[in-house]
N, C-alpha and C positions, 0 to 999 in steps of 0.2 A: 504494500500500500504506500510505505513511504516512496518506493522506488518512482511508481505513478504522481506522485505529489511532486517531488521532485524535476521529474520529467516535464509536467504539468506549467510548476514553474518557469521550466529553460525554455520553455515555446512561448510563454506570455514575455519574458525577457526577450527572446531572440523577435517577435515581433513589436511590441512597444521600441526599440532599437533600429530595426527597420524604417518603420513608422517615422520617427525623429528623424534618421537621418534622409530618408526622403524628403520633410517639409525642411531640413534646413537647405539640401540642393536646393529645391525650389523658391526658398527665398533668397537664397543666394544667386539663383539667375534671376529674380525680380529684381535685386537691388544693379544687377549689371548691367541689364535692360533698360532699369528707369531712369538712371543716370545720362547716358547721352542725349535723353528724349528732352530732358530738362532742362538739359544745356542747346540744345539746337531750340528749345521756350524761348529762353530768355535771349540768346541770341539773335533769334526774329524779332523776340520784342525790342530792344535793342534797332535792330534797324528801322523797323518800324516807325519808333519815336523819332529817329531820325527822321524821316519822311515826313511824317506830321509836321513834325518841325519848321523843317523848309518851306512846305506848302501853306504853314499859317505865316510864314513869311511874305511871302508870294502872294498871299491874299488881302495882306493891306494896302498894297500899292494899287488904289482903286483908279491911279490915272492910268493905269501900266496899257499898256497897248492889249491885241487879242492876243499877241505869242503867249505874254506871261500868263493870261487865265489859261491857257492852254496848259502851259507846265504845272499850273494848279492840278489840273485836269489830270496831267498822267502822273503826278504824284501820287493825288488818292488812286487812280488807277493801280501806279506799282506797287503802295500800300492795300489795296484791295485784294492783289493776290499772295503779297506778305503772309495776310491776313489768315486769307484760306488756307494757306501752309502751316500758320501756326494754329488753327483751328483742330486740323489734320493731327499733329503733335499731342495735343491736350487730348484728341479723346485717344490715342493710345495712351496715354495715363491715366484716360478714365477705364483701362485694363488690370495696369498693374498698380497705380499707388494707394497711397492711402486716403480716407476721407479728405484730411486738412490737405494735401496735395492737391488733391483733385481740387477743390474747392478754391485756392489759390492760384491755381492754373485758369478756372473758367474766369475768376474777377481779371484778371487779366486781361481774357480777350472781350470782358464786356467794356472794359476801357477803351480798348484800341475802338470796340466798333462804335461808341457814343464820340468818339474823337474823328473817326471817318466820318461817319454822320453830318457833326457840328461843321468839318472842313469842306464835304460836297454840295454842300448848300451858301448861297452867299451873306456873309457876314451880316450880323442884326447889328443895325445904328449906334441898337441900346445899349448893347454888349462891349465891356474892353476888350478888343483881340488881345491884348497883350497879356493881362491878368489871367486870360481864359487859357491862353496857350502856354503860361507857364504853371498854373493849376495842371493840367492835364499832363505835362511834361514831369512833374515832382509827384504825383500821384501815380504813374506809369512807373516810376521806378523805382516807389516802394512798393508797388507791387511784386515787382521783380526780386527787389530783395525780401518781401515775405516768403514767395516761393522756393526760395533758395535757401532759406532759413527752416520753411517748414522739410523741405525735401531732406537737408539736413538731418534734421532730428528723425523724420521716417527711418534714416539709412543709419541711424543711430551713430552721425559724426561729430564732433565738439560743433560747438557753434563758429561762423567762420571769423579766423582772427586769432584763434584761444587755439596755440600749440601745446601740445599735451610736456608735460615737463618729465626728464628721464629721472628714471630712480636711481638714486647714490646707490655707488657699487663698492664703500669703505665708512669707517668712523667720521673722518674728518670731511665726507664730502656730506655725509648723513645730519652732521651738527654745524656745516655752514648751509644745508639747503634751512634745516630749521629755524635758524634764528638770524640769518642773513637778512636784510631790506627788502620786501616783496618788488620794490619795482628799482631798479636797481642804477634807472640814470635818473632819481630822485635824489639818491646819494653820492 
């Protein structure tokens, strides 16, 4: 009977073990996956803002001739299919991340599209372009850095900035990591 119980055992072992190491492959090709997705995010978001940029440039010059509404024109154009590309991006992270990822990915692209929006239609009298175009410019790039903050912590990495510090490998480097000055061009 013992022999059975014991046996009984090593198969609940030998599967609980399996099991594990199956789900951590698998998160470990999600985390390899979601990375470059995230960076090819932000990097469109990135030029994108670009484009907005120049385009709310281009659209104050309301003496400008027809060339420059023109380049207004294919600016949002180029940003329109920035757009869809980084659309494309985010919902493969609506695959593999996590809620707060995913969710920081979509505020994202609702940015960029209320920023096409505002840009493919002609400027309201009422409105500052300028305050509006750099509202939209500082909002776009914290968004970009939420996403990369929350992606972060998904993949479970220090937050960015914060290098992890090595452990003393003696007495004397053990009792200057302890009582030495935390920040050390203070001192």
């Amino acid at each position: 009977m013992a022999a059975f119980a014991a046996a009984g055992l090593s198969l609940v072992n030998v599967v609980v073990t399996a099991r594990l190491a199956h789900h951590g492959q698998g998160e470990q090709w999600r985390r390899e996956q979601e990375r470059p997705i995230v960076a090819r995010c932000v990097a469109l978001s990135v030029d994108l803002r670009d484009e907005w940029w120049e385009a709310s440039f281009a659209r104050l010059d309301i003496q400008a001739p027809v060339g420059a509404q023109l380049d207004v024109q294919k600016r949002v154009n180029r940003g329109w299919q920035a757009l869809r590309n980084l659309r494309y991006e985010v919902a493969q992270l609506d695959l593999l991340a996590s809620p707060a990822v995913r969710q920081a990915a979509r505020d994202l692209v609702t940015v960029h599209e209320q920023e096409m929006t505002r840009l493919a239609f002609p400027p309201n009298p009422a409105t500052d372009e300028n305050a509006a175009r750099l509202a939209s410019h500082a909002k776009i790039g914290k968004l970009e850095e939420a996403l990369v903050e929350r992606t972060r912590t998904d993949l479970g990495l220090a937050p960015a900035g914060i290098l992890a510090q090595p452990k003393p490998r003696n007495l004397l480097s053990t009792l200057l990591a302890r009582y030495a000055p935390q920040d050390r061009r203070a001192s």
